[in-house]
Structures are given as structure tokens and as C-alpha cells.
C-alpha positions in Angstrom: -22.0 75.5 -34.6 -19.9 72.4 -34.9 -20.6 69.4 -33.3 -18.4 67.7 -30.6 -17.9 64.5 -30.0 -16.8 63.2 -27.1 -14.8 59.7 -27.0 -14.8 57.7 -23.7 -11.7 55.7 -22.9 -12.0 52.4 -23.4 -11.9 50.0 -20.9 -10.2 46.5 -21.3 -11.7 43.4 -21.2 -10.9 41.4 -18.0 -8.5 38.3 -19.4 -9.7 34.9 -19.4 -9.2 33.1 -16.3 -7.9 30.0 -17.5 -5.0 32.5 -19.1 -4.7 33.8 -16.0 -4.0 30.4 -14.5 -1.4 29.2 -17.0 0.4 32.3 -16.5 0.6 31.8 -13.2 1.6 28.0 -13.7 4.3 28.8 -15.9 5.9 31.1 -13.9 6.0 28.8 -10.8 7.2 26.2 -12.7 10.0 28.0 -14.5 11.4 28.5 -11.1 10.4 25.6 -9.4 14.2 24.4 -9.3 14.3 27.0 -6.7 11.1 27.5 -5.0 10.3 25.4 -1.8 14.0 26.3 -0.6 13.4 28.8 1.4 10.5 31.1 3.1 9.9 33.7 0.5 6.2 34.4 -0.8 7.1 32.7 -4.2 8.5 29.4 -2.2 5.3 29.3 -0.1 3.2 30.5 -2.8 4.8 27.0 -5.0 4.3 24.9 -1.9 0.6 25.8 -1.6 -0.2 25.1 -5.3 1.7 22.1 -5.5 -0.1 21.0 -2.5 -3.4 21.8 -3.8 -2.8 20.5 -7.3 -1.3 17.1 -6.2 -4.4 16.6 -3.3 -6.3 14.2 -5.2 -3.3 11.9 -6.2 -2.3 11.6 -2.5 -6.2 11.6 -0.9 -6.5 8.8 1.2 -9.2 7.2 -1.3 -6.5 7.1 -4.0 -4.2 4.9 -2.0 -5.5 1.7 -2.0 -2.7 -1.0 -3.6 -5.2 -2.2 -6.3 -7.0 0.2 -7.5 -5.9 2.9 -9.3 -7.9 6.5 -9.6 -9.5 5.0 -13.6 -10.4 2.0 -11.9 -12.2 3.0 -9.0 -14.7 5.3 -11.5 -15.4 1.8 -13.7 -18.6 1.2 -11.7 -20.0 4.3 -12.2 -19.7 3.9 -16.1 -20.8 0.2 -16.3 -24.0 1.6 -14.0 -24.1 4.1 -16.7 -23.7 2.1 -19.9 -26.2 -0.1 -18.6 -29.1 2.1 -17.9 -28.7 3.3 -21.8 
């Protein structure tokens, strides 16, 4: 009697996430000339991201006139460089 194989189908891998994320960049910035016009999902969808990726350049710890964001971590890394 013959033997039968059976093949399962495969099923993809998930993609990477950070893929995922510049995919998603691209495409609202290829029509960011346009989104934030209006009240469609893509236009709020832009708004949100643009608000979320811009948060730390307009926190209120980021707005003092004399230091900038590189600046205000120096500390930190003299503290560091000087417990090595």
C-alpha cells in the first residue's frame, strides 16, 4: 500500500515590526501634503502620530532657552565617565 503524505499549509511569519512601522510612516508622509486638512481617518490618524512623534521636542522640559535636549543629558555622562 502506498504511503501518503500529507502537507500542511504553511503559515507565514508575522513581519517585523519595525517594517511594519516604516510602512506605515511612509505612507503618512507621502500624503502628508494633504493630511491634517480635513476629518477623515488618515487626517486624524497623521495628526495623532505627528503629535506623538514630535512629544518629546515640545515637552515642557525641552523648552528651556539654554539648554538644548544633548545638553541637558551631559551630566548624566560626566557622572558616568567619572565613576569608570
Amino acid at each position: 500500500m502506498p504511503r501518503v503524505v500529507v502537507e500542511l499549509p504553511r503559515v507565514p511569519e508575522p513581519p517585523d515590526e519595525a517594517d511594519v512601522l516604516r510602512e506605515q510612516l511612509d505612507y503618512l508622509l507621502g500624503g502628508a501634503r494633504f493630511h491634517g486638512k480635513c476629518d477623515c481617518p488618515d487626517c486624524e490618524r497623521y495628526r495623532r502620530v505627528r503629535h506623538a512623534l514630535l512629544e518629546p521636542l515640545t515637552s515642557v522640559k525641552y523648552t528651556h532657552p539654554l539648554q538644548t535636549p544633548l545638553e541637558m543629558t551631559e551630566p548624566r555622562r560626566r557622572k558616568r565617565r567619572a565613576l569608570d
